[in-house]
Every structure is written in C-alpha cells, then in structure tokens.
N, C-alpha and C positions, 0 to 999 in steps of 0.2 A: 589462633588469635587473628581477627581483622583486623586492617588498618581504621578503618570508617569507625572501630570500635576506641579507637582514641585519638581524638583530635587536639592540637595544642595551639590555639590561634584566641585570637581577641573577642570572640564571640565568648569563646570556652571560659578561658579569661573573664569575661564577666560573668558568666552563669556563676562560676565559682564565688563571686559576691553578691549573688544574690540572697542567698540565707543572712549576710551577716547583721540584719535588722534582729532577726531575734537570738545572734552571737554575741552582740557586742554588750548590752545591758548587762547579763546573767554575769558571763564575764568576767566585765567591769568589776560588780558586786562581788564575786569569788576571791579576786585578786586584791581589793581595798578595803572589804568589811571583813570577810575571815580568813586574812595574809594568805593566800595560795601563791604557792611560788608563781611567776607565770612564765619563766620558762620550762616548769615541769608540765601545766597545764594546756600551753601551746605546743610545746613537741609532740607529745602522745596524741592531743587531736590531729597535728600533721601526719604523723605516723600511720595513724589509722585511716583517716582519709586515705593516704597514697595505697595501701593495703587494700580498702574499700572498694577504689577507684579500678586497679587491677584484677579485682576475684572477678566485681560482676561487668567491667566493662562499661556501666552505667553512672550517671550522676545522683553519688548517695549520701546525702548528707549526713550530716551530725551534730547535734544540738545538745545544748543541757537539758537534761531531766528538769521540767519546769518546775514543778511542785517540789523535787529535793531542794533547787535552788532557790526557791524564794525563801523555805523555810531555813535553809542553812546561814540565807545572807539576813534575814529576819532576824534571827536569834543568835548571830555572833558564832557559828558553830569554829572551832578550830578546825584545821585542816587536816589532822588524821579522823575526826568525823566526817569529812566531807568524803574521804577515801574509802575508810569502813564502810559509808554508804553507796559506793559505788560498787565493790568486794560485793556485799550483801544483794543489791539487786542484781548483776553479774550471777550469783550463784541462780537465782529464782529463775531467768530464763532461758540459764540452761539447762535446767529443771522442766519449764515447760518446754521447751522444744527437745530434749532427749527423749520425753514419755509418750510426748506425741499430742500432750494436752490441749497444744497454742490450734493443732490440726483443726479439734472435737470444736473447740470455738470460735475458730473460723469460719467453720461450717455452719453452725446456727446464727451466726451475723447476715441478716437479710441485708440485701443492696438499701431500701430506703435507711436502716439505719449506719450503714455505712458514708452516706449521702449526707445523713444528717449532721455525723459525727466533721465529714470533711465542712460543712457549712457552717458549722459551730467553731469551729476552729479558724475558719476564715471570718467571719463575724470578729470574734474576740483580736485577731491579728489585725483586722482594718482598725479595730475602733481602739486599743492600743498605738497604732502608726495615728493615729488622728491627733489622737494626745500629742504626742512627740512632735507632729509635724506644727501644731497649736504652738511650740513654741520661738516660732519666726517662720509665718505665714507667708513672707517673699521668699524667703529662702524656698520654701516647701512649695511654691508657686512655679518656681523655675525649675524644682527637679521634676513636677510634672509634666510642663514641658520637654524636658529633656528625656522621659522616659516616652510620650507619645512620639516624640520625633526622630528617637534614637535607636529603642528597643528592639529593632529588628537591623539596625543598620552594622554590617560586617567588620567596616572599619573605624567606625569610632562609636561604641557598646553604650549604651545609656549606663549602665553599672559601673562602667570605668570613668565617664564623663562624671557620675554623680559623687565619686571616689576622690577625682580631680577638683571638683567644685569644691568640696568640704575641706580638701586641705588647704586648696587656696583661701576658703574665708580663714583656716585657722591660722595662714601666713601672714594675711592680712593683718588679722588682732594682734601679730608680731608674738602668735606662742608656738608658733611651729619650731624656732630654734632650742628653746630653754625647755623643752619638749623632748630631745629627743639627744641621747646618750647610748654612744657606740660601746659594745662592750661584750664579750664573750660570757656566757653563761650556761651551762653544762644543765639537762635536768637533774633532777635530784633524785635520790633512794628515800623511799618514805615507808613508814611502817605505821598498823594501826592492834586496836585489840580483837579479841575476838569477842568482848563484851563490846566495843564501841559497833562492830557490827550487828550487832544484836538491838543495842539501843538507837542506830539509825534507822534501823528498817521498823522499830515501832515510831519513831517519831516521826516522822515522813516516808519512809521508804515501801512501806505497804501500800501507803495510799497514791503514791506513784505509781502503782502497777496496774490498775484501772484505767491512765492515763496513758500509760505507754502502748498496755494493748489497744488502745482504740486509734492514737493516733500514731504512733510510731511502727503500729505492725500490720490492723485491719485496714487502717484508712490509708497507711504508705503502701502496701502491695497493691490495693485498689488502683492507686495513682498511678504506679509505674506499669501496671497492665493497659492505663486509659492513655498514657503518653509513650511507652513503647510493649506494644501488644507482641513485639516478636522477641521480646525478653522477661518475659513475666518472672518475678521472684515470690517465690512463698512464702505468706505468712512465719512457716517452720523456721526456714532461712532466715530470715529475719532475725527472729528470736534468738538462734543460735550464736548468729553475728554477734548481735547486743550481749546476748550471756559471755563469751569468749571475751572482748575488748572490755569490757567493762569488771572481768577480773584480773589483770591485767593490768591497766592502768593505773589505778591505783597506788601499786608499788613504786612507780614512777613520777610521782605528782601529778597524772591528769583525773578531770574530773567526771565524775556520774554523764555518760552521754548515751543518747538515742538516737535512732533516723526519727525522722516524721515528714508528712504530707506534707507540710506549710514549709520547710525547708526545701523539698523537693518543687515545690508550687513556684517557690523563689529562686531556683538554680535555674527549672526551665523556662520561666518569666521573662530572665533576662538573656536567656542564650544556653544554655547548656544542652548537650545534646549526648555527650560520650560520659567516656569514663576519665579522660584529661581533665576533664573539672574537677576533679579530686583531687590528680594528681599534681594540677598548678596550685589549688585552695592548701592541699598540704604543704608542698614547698615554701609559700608564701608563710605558713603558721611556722613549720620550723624553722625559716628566717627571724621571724618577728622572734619568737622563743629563745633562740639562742644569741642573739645579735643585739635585740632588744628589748631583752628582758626588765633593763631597770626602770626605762623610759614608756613602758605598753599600756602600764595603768594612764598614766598623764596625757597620754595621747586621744585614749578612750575616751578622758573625760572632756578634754578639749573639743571632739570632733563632732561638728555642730548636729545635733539629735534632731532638727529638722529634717536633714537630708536622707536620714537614718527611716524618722517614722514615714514617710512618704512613700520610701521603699517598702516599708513594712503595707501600707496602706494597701498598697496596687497590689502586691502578693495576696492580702487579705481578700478583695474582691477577684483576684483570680479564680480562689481556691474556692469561693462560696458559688461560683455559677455552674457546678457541675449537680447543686438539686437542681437545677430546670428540668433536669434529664427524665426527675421523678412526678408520675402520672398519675391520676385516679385517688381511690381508697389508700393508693401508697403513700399520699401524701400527709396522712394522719400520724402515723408511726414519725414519720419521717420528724412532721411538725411538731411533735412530742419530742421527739430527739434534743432537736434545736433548742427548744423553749426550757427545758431540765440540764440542759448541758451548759447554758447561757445563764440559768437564774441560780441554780446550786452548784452540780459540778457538772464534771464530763461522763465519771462512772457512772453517776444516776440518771442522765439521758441516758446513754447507752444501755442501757438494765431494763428501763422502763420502755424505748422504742421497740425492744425486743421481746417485752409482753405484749404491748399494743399490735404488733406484727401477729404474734403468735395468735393472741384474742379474733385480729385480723381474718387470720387461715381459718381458725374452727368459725366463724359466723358464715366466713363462705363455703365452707363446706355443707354445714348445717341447711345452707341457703338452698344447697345444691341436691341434698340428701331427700 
C-alpha cells in the first residue's frame, strides 16, 4: 500500500461530493416515497464506499441503479421490494462476472461506442442539472462562479464552498434549525421474499442490466483507465464488486447501487484523486445514517436544488468531451450511439452502435478485399 494511494485533505474532501448531484434526488425519493429506513440506506453505502475506497485505492463511486429507482419511487414500491431488487441484480452480476461473460462483452464494445455511451450519459446529466439549476437562476449563477474559480484551488474546494453556500441559503430561510435532530439510529435487519425477488427483476430489474453494463461497467473502466492509466480496473472486477455489495445490502436496509462514469466524472471534476475519497464520502454517510437519520429526508428536501443541478451540469459537460477523441467513419457508430440512447433508451444505443460498428468493419473490409 502507497501513501499517495490515500490522501485525506480538502481537495479529497470535495471529490467525495462531487457525485452527490445524482445521490441526492434518487435518495431523497427512496427515503419519502417508499419509507426506506435511511439509516439502513446511509450506512451500507458508507460501509461500501470505505471498503471500495480500500480494495482499489481509487475514487469509486456509487450510485442508485437509476431505472430500479425511478420505477420503485414511481410506483410506491415498499421497501422489502426495493431490497429484493437489489438481492436479485446482486445475483446476475455475479453471474456475469464468475462465467466470465461481462469479459466476451467487453470485448466486442468498440471505443466509439463506448464514447458514445459516455456522451450520452453526459448529455442526459447536464440537461437534468439544467433543470435543477432553472430553479433559482442566481443561485446557480454563483455556484458557477465558484466552481470556475475554486475547482482546482487546494484550500478552499469549490464542492465544499458549494456545500457551504446551500446550507447557508438553508439558514437563511431559518430551516436549518427545525431541520435537523440529533439522535442515535442503528441500521436495521430487513428481509424480503424470494417471489419479491423474482417479481423485481421482471418489473425493472432486467431492464436495468443494459444500463449498468454500459454505464457502470464498459463506460466506468473506460474512465478510470483515461483518468488513472496506472490503475486500470476490469470490466470483470467491476461486475464482481457490484454482484457481491449489492447481495448483501440488502439484508441491511441499503439500497440497489452501482459504480458509474458520471459519478466518477463527478468525484474527479472537483478533486479526487485517491482512494480517501471513499473513505471520507463513507464516514460522512455513516454519520448522517446513524446520527441523523430522523432529520436526512428534511434536510434533502430543503437543500436548495439549484446548487445541486449546477453541479450536476458541469459533471455533465465534463463527461461528454471525451467523444472529441472520436474521428472519421468512427463517428457514425458513435452518432448512432448518442442519438438511440438520448431519444429511447441507453440499451438500444448501445446495441444498435455496435451493429453500425460491426456494418462499419465488414464495408471496410470489403473496401479493402
């Protein structure tokens, strides 16, 4: 273990909030539309994080499965469905990654449509933070500011300033006090069926899995090769990770979680660079978890979503300037990627950029023949 491989300073410190643009919504919704404890939901993501942080020394985030989550908080799911569907994707990837399958498809992911997928994802994240920020336009004015002027600076982080601003407007509106209740809160022991896992993964949980491969395993190892090339992680690994945490938590009250790109886009955005950015993001979550479980929803909802989508916005545009990279003929796949991942889903770009790829090869080959 190198020192250099964890750092615990204020830069770190903010990397570690740089995902929480697309933490806090999902969240929010977990905790107030389908009761999730949220000191079971906050420990197990601290827990994992600190674990995360440790194996690979790197900054790895974790995110809700987006598709479990909208449909869960969409449709009032109870909370041993929300577990069962964690249980149930939990089993699939580690399924692909023990057979060796996540490999074979790795493999046949060309770079443009990995490019695409990352550009798609960064599209959808800006124009979301745009929303958000749309709702108090000064607000979201000053954190751009504060992220051009701050973002690289050591001692005072643009992600922590933007942390600080938000609670200050929320002290200001005089809701920071009635807001927040000190109070000891243990996670919980949760159990679910082995029908509710079954009926999760046909109502959303299958079609999450076209989503996670693209962004939380082809399009994250992509990232962490382009931002540390002397620590690449595999696809495999990945999979694995995700399969192991995510059967597991469950029992404990946390929720269906992934890595992804756009979270790691957002860790190194504002500063992260090690694996202490896990290791302070988790501390932090098992504070909030156990300390302040009863007051974490209200805090959520108070804290001004301006400063929030802003954050999200600039990750968003980070994460989309890595297709500039892509050249030529590549950029047809690639274009195809974007355009099917942006106007249906994500699986059907990804599917379709990887025919146009393939189409691609055999014309040049034929060209060539």
């Amino acid at each position: 273990m190198r020192i250099k491989d964890f750092e615990f300073s204020l830069r770190e410190l903010a990397g570690s909030m740089g995902d929480f643009g697309t933490l806090f919504p999902l969240a929010v919704g977990y905790i107030a539309i389908c009761g999730m404890n949220p000191a079971g939901l906050l420990v197990m993501m601290g827990l994992t994080n600190i674990v995360t942080g440790i194996v690979y020394h790197l900054p790895m985030p974790l995110e809700p499965m987006k598709i479990l989550a909208v449909m869960a908080i969409a449709k009032k799911w109870p909370p041993s469905l929300v577990y069962a569907s964690a249980f149930g994707t939990g089993v699939v990837w580690l399924v692909l990654g023990l057979s060796g399958a996540i490999d074979r498809i790795a493999v046949l992911t060309p770079k443009p449509v990995t490019r695409g997928v990352q550009a798609a994802l960064g599209l959808l994240l800006a124009y979301q933070g745009l929303r958000m920020a749309s709702t108090g336009w000064g607000l979201a004015a000053t954190s751009v500011a504060i992220i051009i002027l701050f973002r690289q600076n050591r001692y005072a982080p643009a992600a922590i300033l933007l942390m600080a601003l938000g609670l200050l407007v929320v002290w200001a509106k005089g809701e920071l006090g009635p807001s927040v209740r000190l109070g000891f809160t243990p996670p919980p022991l949760t159990s679910f069926s082995p029908r509710q896992v079954w009926d999760a993964m046909v109502l959303a949980g299958f079609a999450q899995v076209p989503l996670t491969l693209t962004n939380a395993v082809i399009a994250a190892s992509a990232l962490i090769s382009r931002y540390f090339p002397g620590k690449p992680v595999s696809e495999r690994r990945l999979a694995l990770n995700m399969g192991v945490m995510n059967v597991v938590v469950p029992f404990f009250g946390g929720m269906p979680m992934c890595h992804g790109a756009g979270g790691l886009a957002g860790q190194y955005f504002f500063g992260a660079r090690t694996g202490g950015t896990n290791i302070i993001e988790g501390l932090i979550e098992i504070s909030l978890g156990l300390f302040l479980a009863g007051s974490i929803q209200q805090l959520f909802v108070v804290f001004p979503e301006s400063v929030i989508g802003t954050m999200m916005f600039m990750v968003g545009l980070e994460m989309s300037k890595f297709a500039a990279e892509v050249r030529g003929w590549d950029l047809l796949p690639m274009g195809i990627t974007i355009a099917l991942a942006l106007t249906t889903n994500m699986a059907l770009g990804f599917a379709a950029g990887i025919a146009a790829q393939q189409t691609l090869r055999r014309l040049e080959a034929r060209a060539r023949a």
